[in-house]
C-alpha positions in Angstrom: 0.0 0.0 0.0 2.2 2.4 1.2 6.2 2.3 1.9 7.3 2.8 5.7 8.2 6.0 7.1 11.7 6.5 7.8 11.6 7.2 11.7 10.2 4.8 14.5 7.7 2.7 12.2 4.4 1.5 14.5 4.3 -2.1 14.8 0.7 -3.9 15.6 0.9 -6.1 18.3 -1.1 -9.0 17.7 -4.5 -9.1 19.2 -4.6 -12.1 21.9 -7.9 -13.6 19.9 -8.8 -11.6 16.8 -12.3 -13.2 16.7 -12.9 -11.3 20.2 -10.8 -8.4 21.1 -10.8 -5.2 19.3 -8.6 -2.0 19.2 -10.3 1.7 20.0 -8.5 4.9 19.3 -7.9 7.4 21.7 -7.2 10.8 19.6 -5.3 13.7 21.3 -6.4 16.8 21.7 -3.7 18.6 19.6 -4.6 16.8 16.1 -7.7 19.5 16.0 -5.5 22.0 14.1 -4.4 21.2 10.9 -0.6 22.4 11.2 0.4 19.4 13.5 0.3 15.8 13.0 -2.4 13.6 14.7 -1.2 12.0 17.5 -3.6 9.0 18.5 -3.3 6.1 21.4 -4.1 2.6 20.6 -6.6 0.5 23.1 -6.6 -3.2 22.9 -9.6 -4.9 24.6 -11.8 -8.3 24.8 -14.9 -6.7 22.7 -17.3 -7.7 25.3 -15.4 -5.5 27.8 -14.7 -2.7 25.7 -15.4 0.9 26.9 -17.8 3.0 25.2 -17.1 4.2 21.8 -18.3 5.1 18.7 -18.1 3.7 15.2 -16.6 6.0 12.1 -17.7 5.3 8.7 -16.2 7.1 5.9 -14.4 6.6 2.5 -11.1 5.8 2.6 -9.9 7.7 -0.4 -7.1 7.2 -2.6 -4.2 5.8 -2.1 -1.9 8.7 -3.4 -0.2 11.3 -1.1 -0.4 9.4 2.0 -0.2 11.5 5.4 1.3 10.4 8.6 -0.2 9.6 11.8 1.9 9.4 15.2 1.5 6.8 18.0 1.2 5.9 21.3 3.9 7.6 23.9 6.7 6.4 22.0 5.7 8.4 18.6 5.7 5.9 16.0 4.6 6.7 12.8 2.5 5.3 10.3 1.5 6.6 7.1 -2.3 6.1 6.6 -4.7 8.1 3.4 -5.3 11.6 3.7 -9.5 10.9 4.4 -8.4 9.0 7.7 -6.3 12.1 8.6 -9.4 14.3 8.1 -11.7 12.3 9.9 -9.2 12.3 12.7 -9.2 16.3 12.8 -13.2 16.6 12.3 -13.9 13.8 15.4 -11.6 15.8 17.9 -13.0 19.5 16.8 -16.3 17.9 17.6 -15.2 15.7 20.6 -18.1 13.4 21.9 -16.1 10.5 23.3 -13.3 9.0 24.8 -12.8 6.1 22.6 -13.5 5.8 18.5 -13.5 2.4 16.4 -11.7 3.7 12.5 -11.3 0.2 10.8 -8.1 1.6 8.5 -6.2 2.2 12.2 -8.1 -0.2 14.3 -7.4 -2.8 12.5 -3.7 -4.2 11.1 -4.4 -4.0 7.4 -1.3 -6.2 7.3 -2.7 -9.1 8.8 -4.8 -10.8 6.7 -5.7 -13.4 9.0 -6.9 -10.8 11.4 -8.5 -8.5 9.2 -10.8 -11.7 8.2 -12.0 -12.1 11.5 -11.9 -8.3 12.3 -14.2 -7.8 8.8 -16.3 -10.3 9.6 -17.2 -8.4 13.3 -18.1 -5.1 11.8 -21.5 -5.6 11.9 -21.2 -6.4 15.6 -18.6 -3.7 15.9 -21.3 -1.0 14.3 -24.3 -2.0 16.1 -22.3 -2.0 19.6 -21.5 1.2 19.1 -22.8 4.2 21.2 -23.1 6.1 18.3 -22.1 5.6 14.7 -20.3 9.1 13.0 -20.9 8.8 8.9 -17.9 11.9 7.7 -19.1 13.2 4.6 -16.0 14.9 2.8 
């Protein structure tokens, strides 16, 4: 898809049953403005215990001029489209909870053997979901 970034390159760590635990972002306040990068913390949990959270729908975009998106404490980077980047910066200017579900972060696109099991729970994954944000453009 796209090639690495040059500095600290996030790794995903493998989720202890990919059939029943999901990963929730937690977006920092600072990715609001659109001069900084968007910094974002990554939640594993057993679906069943997960925190509240909502869904994101939107379209993923083209693959051309990728953006990058730092994370956890340890800053590493991954480069992700430019649509996920905006969707980043709209959810935090509008801020209505702790935790979102963004399938292009939450789940390791890498992993196909994951992302099976992980695709096959977005139904669940949607219907869950305090509240289900559709971005537009």
């Amino acid at each position: 898809m796209f090639s690495e970034p040059a500095k600290n390159t996030f790794r995903y760590e493998q989720l202890p049953d990919p059939a029943s635990y999901i990963r929730l972002v937690k977006i920092s306040p600072s990715t609001e403005s659109s001069e900084t990068t968007p910094h974002i913390s990554i939640l594993t949990t057993p679906f069943n215990d997960a925190p509240h959270y909502h869904a994101v729908s939107y379209t993923w975009g083209p693959t051309t001029d990728p953006g990058t998106i730092i994370i956890g404490e340890n800053e590493a980077e991954i480069y992700v489209r430019r649509n996920c980047i905006n969707v980043l910066r709209q959810i935090t200017h509008f801020k209505t909870c702790e935790y979102y579900w963004i399938d292009a972060l939450c789940i390791n696109q890498a992993d196909n053997d994951e992302k099976s099991y992980q695709v096959a729970m977005m139904g669940e994954i949607f219907s869950r979901a305090d509240r289900v944000l559709a971005c537009v453009g």
